[in-house]
C-alpha positions in Angstrom: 4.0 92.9 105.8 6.9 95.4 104.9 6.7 96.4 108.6 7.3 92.6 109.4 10.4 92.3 106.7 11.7 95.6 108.4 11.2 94.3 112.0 12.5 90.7 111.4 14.7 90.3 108.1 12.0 87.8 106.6 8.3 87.5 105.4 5.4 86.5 107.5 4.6 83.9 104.8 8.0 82.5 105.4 6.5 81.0 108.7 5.2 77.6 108.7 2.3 76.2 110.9 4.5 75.2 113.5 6.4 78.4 113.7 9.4 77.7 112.1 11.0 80.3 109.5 12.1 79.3 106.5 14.6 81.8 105.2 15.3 81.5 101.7 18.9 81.9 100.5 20.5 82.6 96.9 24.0 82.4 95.5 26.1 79.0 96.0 25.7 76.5 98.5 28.4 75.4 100.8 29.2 72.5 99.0 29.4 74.6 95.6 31.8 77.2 97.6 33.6 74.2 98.7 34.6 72.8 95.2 35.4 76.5 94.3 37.8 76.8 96.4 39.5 73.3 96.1 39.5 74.0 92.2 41.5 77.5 93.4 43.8 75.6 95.6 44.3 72.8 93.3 45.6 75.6 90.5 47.6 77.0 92.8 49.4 73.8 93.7 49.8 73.0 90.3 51.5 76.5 89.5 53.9 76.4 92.3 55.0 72.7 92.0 54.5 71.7 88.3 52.3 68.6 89.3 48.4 67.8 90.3 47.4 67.9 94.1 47.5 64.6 95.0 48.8 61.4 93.2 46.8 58.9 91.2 46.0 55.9 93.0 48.0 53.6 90.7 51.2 56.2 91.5 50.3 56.5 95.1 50.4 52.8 95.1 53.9 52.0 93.2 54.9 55.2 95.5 54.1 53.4 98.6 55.7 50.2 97.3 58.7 51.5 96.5 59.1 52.7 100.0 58.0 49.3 101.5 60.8 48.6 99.6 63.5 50.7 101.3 62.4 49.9 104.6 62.8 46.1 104.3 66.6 46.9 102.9 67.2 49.7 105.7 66.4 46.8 108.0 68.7 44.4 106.7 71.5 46.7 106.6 70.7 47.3 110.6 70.6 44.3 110.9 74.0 43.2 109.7 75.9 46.1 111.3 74.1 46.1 114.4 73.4 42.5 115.0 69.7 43.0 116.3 66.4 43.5 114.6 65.3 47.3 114.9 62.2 46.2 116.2 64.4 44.7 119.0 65.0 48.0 120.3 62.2 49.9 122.6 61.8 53.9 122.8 64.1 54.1 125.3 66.9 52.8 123.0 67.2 49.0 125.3 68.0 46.2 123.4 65.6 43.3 123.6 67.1 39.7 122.7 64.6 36.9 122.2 65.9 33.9 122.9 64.1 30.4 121.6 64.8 27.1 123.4 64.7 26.2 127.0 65.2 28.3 129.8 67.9 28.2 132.1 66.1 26.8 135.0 65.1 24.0 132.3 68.3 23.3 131.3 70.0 23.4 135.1 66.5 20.7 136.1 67.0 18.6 132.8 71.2 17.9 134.3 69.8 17.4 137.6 67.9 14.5 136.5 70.9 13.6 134.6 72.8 13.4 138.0 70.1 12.1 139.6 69.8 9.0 137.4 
């Protein structure tokens, strides 16, 4: 047997009836080594900026509405000093103008028929 553990790192009884070694491991598993080292980074963090890694959903949330927020005011000032809805404009910085009503091939057919009558 100690020839075998020499030969190939693990003990003949390790083998199952299939063939498969099962190698027995000590120490932490991965997850365990994981949360160590998120603990470590998450003391870190707090020593360099003051504050926990990552806000508390309530915060996240107010956070995230506050900058709602902002955006919906940012867009009304574009609006009233540029005259167009920011989403009006595509990437290659074209202004798009929807227009609502009839077209003017509708409008030049509906006086035709005005004419015609």
């Amino acid at each position: 047997k100690v020839l075998f553990v020499q030969k190939f790192g693990y003990d003949v009884d390790d083998i199952d009836e299939d063939g498969a070694a099962w190698i027995k491991k000590a120490g932490c598993s991965v997850m365990e080594t994981l949360e160590e080292k998120l603990a470590e980074v998450q003391c870190l963090y707090h020593e360099k900026f003051g504050a926990d890694a990552g806000l508390e959903d309530d915060a996240y949330d107010s956070q995230l509405q506050s900058y709602e927020k902002s955006l919906q005011e940012l867009k009304v000032l574009f609006v009233q000093k540029h005259g167009h809805d920011i989403d009006d404009v595509d990437e290659d910085g074209c202004v798009w103008i929807k227009t609502a009503g009839c077209s003017v091939m509708e409008t030049l057919d509906e006086k035709l028929a005005e004419v015609k009558c």
